[in-house]
N, C-alpha and C positions, 0 to 999 in steps of 0.2 A: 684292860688296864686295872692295875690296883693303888689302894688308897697308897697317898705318897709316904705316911708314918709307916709302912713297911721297908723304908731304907732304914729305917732304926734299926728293923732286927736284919739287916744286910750287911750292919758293920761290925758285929762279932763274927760275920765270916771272914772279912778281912783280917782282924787281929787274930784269929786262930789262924788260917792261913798263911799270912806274912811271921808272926810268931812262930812257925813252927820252920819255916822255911829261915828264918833267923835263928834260928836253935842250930838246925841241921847245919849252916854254914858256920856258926860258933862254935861247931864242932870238928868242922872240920869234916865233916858228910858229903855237905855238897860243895858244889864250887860255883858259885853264881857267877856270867860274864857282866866283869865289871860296863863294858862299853854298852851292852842293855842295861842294867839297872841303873846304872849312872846317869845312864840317861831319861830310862823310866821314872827317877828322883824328879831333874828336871821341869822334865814335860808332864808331867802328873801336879808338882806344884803352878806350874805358868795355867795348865788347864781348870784350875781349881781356882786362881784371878780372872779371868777370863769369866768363869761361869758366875761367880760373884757380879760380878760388871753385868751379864748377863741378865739376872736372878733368876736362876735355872731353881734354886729352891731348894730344900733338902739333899739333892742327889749330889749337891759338890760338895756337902761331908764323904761320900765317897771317893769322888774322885781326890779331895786330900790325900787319904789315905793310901791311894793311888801315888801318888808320890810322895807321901811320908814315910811309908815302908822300903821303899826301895832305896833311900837313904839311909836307914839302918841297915839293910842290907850289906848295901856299898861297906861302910864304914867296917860291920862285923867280918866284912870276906880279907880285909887287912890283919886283924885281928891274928887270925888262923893260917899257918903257911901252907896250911892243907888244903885253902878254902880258896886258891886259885887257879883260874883256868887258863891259857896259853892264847894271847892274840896274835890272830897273824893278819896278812895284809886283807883280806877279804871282810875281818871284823872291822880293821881299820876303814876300810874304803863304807861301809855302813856306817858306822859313826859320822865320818865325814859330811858324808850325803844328807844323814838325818840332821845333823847340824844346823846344814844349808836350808833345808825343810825351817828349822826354828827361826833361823835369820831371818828369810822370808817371811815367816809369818811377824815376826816384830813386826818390821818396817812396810808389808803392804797395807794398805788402806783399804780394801774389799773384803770383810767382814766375811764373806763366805768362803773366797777365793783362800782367804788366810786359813780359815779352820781346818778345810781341805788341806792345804798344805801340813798343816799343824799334827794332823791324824795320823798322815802319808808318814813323816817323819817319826812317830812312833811306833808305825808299825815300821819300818826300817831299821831303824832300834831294837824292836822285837828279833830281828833275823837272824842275827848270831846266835841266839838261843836256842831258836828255831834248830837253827842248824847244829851246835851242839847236841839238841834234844835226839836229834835223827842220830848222832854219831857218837853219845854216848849217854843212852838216858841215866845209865845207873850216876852217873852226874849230881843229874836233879833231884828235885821233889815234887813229885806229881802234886802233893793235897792244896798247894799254895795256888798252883795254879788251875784246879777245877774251885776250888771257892772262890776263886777270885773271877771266873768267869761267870761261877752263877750269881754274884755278887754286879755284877752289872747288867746282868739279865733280871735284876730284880729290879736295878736302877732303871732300867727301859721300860717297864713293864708301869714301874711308878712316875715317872712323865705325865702330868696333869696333859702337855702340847707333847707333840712330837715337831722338836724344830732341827735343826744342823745342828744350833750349838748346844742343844741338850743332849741331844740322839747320839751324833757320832763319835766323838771320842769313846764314853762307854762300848760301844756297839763293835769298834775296832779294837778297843783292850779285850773285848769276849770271845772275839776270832780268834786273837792269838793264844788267849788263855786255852783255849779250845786246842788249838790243834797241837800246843806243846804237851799239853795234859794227854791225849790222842800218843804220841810220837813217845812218852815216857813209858805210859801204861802199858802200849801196845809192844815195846820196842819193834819197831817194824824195820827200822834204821840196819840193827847190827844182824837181824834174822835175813833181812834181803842180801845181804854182803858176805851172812855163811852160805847162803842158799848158789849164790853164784861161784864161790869158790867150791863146791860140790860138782859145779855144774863142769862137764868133758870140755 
């Protein structure tokens, strides 16, 4: 573990990360899927009341910004008519479900039962992405989302306890940040899809 004033220096990865990935969609670069970030917005601020109520400590300056940025996001991908991506029913049916994910966590009473849900429903959220990322990474921007993974592998690491409500929601935005970072870099998506169309 490390001392917790290292989320300090964990939050210019977020502002250069989310800054940069707000540039490239003001640009008309990339094309962020509204129905994740929108919902990343969200569920980044509800997790950042939550950890307040909590007193998880320093680390829910992060996870604000976890859902501060993805509200500018949103907001700049209207901006740009370039900075749109196409939902079809598969996004829709994820948003849906992760929705349901939030509802749930509102109104249950079981504090653990709820945060589970509460994660479950962000990374659901995440999927479209996900899925874009596989099928079209030139889309994206990788650097938003490797600083933003290691950005909450600092927040873990800085954890005075390791409990549910500190631990998991970072711990799940680092997965996903991981494997879309993974899926742009690599493009493994559009090389698997030449690779079969070569094949007899």
């Amino acid at each position: 573990m490390i001392d917790p004033r290292f989320v300090l220096l964990a939050l210019p990865l977020s502002v250069i990360g989310g800054g940069n990935y707000l540039r490239e969609t003001w640009r008309g670069n990339t094309q962020p899927h509204r129905v994740t970030w929108g919902l990343w917005g969200v569920e980044g601020i509800l997790a950042f009341v939550v950890e307040i109520q909590q007193h998880v400590g320093l680390v829910s300056l992060l996870t604000l910004l976890l859902g501060f940025v993805p509200c500018l996001v949103l907001v700049a991908s209207f901006r740009n008519p370039h900075a749109v991506w196409k939902i079809d029913w598969i996004d829709t049916v994820c948003g849906v479900v992760s929705l349901a994910g939030l509802v749930f966590w509102l109104f249950v009473n079981q504090p653990t039962v709820a945060l589970v849900a509460f994660a479950t429903a962000d990374t659901i959220a995440a999927l479209p992405t996900i899925r874009k990322s596989w099928r079209s990474p030139e889309s994206e921007t990788s650097s938003a989302f490797l600083l933003g993974s290691l950005q909450c592998l600092i927040a873990l690491l800085a954890l005075r306890q390791w409990t549910t409500a500190g631990a998991l929601f970072p711990f799940m935005v680092m997965v996903a940040d991981a494997s879309i970072t993974v899926l742009i870099v690599t493009k493994v998506g559009p090389r698997l899809h030449a690779r079969r169309r070569l094949l007899p």
